[in-house]
C-alpha atoms as a printed R data frame, in Angstrom:
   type eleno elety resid chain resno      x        y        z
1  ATOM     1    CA   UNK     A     1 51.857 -173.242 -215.655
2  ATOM     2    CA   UNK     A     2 53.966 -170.412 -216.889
3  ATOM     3    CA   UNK     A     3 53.428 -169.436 -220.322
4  ATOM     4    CA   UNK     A     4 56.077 -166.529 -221.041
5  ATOM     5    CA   UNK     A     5 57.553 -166.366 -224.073
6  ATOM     6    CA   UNK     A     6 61.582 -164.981 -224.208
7  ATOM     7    CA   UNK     A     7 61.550 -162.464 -226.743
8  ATOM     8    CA   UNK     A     8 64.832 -161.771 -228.384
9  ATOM     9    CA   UNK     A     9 65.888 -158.984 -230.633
10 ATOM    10    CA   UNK     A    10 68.722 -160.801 -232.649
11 ATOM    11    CA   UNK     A    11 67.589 -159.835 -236.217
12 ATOM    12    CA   UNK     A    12 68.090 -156.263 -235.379
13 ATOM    13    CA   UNK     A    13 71.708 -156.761 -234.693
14 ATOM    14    CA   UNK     A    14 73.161 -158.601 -237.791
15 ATOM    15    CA   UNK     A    15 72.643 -156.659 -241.144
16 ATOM    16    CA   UNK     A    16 72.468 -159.727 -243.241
17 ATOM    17    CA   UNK     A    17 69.494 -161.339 -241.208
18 ATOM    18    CA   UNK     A    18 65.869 -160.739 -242.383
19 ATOM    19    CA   UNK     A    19 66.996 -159.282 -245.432
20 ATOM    20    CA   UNK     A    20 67.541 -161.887 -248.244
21 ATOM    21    CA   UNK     A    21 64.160 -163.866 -250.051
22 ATOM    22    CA   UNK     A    22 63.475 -166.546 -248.521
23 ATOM    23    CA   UNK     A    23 64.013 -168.444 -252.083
24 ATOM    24    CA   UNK     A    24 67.071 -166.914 -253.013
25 ATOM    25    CA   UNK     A    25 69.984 -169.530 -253.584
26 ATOM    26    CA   UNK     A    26 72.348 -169.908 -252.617
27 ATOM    27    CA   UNK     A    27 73.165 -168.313 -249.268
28 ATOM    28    CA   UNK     A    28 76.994 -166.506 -248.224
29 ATOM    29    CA   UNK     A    29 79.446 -168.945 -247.402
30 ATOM    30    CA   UNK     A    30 78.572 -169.643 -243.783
31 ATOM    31    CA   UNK     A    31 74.825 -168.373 -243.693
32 ATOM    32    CA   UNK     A    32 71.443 -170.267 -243.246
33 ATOM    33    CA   UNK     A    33 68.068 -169.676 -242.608
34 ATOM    34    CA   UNK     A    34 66.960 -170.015 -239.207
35 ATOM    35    CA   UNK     A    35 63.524 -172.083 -240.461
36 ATOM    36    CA   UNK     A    36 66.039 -174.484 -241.722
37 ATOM    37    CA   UNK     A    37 67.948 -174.821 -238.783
38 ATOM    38    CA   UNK     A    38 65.014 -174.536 -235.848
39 ATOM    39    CA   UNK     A    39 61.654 -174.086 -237.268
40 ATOM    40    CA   UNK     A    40 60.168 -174.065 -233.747
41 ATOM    41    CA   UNK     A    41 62.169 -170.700 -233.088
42 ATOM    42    CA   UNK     A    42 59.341 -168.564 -233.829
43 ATOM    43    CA   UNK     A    43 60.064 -165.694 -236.133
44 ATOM    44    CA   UNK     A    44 58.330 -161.856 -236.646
45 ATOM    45    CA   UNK     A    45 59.933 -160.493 -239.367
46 ATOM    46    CA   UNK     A    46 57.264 -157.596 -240.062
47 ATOM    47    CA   UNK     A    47 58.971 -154.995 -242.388
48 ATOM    48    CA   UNK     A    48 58.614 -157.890 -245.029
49 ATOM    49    CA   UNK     A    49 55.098 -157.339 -244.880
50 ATOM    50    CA   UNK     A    50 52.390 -154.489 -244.608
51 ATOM    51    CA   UNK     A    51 51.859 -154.980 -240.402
52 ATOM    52    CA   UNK     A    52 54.601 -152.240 -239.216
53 ATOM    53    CA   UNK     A    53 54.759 -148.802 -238.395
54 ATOM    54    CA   UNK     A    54 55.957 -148.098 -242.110
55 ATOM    55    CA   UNK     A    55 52.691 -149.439 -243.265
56 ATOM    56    CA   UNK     A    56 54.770 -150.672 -246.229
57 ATOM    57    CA   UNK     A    57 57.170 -153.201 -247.004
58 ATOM    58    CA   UNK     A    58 60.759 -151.611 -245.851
59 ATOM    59    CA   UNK     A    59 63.305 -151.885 -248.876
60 ATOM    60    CA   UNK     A    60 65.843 -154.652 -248.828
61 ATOM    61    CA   UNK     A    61 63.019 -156.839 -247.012
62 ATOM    62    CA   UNK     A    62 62.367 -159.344 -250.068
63 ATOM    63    CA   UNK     A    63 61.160 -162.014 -247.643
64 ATOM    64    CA   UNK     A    64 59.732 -162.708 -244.026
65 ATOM    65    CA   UNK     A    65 63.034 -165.034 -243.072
66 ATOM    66    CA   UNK     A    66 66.210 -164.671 -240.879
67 ATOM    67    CA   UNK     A    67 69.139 -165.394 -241.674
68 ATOM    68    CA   UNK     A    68 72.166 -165.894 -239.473
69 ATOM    69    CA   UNK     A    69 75.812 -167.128 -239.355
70 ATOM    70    CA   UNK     A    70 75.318 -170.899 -238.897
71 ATOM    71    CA   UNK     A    71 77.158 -170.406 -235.917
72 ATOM    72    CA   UNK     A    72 74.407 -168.179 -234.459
73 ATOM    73    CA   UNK     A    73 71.126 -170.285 -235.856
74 ATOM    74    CA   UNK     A    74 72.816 -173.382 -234.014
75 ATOM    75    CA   UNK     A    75 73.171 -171.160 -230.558
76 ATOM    76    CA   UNK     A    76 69.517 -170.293 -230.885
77 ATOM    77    CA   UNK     A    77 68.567 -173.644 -231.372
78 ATOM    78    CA   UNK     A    78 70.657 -174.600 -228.717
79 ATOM    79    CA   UNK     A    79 69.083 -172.282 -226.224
80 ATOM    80    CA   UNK     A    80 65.638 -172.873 -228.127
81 ATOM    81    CA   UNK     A    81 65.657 -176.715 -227.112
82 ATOM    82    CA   UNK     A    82 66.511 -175.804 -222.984
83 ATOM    83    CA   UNK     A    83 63.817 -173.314 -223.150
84 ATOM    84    CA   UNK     A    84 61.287 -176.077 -224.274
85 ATOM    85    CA   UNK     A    85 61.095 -177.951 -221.330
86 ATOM    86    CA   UNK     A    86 59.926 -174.589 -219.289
87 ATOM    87    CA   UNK     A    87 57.472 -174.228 -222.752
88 ATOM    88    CA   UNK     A    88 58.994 -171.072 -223.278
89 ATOM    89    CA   UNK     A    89 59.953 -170.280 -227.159
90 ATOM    90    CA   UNK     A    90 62.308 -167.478 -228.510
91 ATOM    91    CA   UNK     A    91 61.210 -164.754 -231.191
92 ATOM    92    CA   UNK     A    92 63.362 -163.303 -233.244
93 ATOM    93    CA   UNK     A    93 62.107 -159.637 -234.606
94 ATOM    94    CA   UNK     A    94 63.836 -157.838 -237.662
């Protein structure tokens, strides 16, 4: 049984993503969370937290969430539900 998991980089590459609390309401025109989306997408947002080279919280990290362009969130889940048959999962880092 193969167990890799595909680990993708996304949050790195849109400057919105990973960036807004996870409470904060509502969201730009056109942008969800991911969790809301695909909650099986599995997420390591670590600048929100303590676990990082920084040792800190990074500013502008008010939450551990990603947020996307709907657009992009539905592509992920897209790809997320043909990798689950091969139980593979994607990981989005910030």
């Amino acid at each position: 049984m193969r167990q890799t998991i595909q680990r993708i980089g996304l949050c790195a590459l849109l400057p919105l993503a990973c960036t807004l609390p996870a409470s904060a309401d509502p969201l730009p025109a056109g942008f969800v969370r991911l969790a809301d989306v695909d909650p099986s997408i599995r997420q390591d947002i670590r600048y929100a937290g303590l676990e990082n080279f920084l040792h800190r919280k990074a500013n502008g990290y008010d939450a551990p969430a990603c947020i996307l362009t709907r657009q992009a969130a539905a592509a992920l889940s897209g790809v997320q539900k043909a990798l689950t048959s091969e139980k593979l999962t994607l990981v989005v880092f910030d």
